[in-house]
C-alpha positions as CSV (number, residue, x, y, z in Angstrom):
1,X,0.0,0.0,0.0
2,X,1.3,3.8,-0.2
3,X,1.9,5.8,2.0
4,X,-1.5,7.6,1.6
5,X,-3.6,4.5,1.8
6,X,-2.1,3.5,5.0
7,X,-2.8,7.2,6.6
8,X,-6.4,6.6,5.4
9,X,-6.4,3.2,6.8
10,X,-5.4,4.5,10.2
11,X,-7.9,7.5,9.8
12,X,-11.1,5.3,9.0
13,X,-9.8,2.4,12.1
14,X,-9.8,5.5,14.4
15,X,-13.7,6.5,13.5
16,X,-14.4,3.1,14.1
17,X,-12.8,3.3,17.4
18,X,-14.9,6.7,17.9
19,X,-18.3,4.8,16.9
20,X,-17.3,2.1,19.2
21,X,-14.5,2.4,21.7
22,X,-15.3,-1.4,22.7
23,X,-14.3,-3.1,18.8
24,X,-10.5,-4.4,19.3
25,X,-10.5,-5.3,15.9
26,X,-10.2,-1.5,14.5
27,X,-7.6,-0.9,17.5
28,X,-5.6,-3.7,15.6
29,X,-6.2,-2.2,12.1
30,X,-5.1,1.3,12.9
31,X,-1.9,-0.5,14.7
32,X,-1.1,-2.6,11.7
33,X,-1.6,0.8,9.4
34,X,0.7,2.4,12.3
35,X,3.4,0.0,11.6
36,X,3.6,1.0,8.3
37,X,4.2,4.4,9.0
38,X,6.6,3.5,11.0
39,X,4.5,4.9,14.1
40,X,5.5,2.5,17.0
41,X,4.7,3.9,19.9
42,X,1.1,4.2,18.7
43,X,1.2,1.1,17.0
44,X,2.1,-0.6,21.1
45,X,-1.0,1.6,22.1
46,X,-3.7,0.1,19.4
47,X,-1.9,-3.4,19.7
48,X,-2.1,-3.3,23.8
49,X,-5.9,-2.1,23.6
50,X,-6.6,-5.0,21.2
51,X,-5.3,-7.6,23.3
52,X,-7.1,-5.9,26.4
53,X,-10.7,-6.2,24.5
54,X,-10.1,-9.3,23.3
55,X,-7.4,-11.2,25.1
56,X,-8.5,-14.9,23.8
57,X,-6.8,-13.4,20.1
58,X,-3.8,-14.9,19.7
59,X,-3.3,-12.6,16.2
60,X,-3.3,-9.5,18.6
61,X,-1.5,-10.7,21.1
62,X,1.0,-11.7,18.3
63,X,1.0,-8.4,16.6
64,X,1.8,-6.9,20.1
65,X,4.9,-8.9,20.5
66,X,6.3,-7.6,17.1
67,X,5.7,-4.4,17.7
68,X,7.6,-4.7,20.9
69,X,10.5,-5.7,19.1
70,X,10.2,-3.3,16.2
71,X,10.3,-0.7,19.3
72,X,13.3,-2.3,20.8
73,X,15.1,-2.2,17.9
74,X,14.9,1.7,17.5
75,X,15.9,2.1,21.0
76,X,13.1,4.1,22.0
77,X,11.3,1.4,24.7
78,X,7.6,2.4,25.6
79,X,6.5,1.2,29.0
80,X,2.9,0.3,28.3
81,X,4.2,-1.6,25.7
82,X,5.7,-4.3,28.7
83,X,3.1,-4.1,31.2
């Protein structure tokens, strides 16, 4: 996807989230779009509210672990993402 697409990806997740604060699987679209704009920390945030809504997904919980380590790698460690 470009660059673009991805922006309006995370856009439309986030009026999802608006309509319904309760619907993990938007949290985990507008992290996944996060990712690929290379927006981590917010990416940890979507990811960790995911997994808090619906903790029997094992594909959020997943996604949560790799965005751990995509954070680790740049060096810039966000708490929530390890509590």
């Amino acid at each position: 996807m470009k660059l673009e697409e991805w922006e309006e990806a995370a856009f439309d997740a986030g009026e999802a989230i608006v309509r319904n604060e309760a619907y993990g699987k938007a949290y985990a679209l507008r992290g996944q779009a996060r990712i690929a704009l290379e927006n981590y920390d917010d990416a940890c945030k979507d990811y960790s509210r995911a997994s808090e809504l619906e903790p029997e997904s094992k594909a959020f919980s997943e996604s949560l672990k790799e965005v751990r380590v995509l954070r680790f790698s740049t060096g810039d460690l966000v708490m929530h993402c390890f509590l």
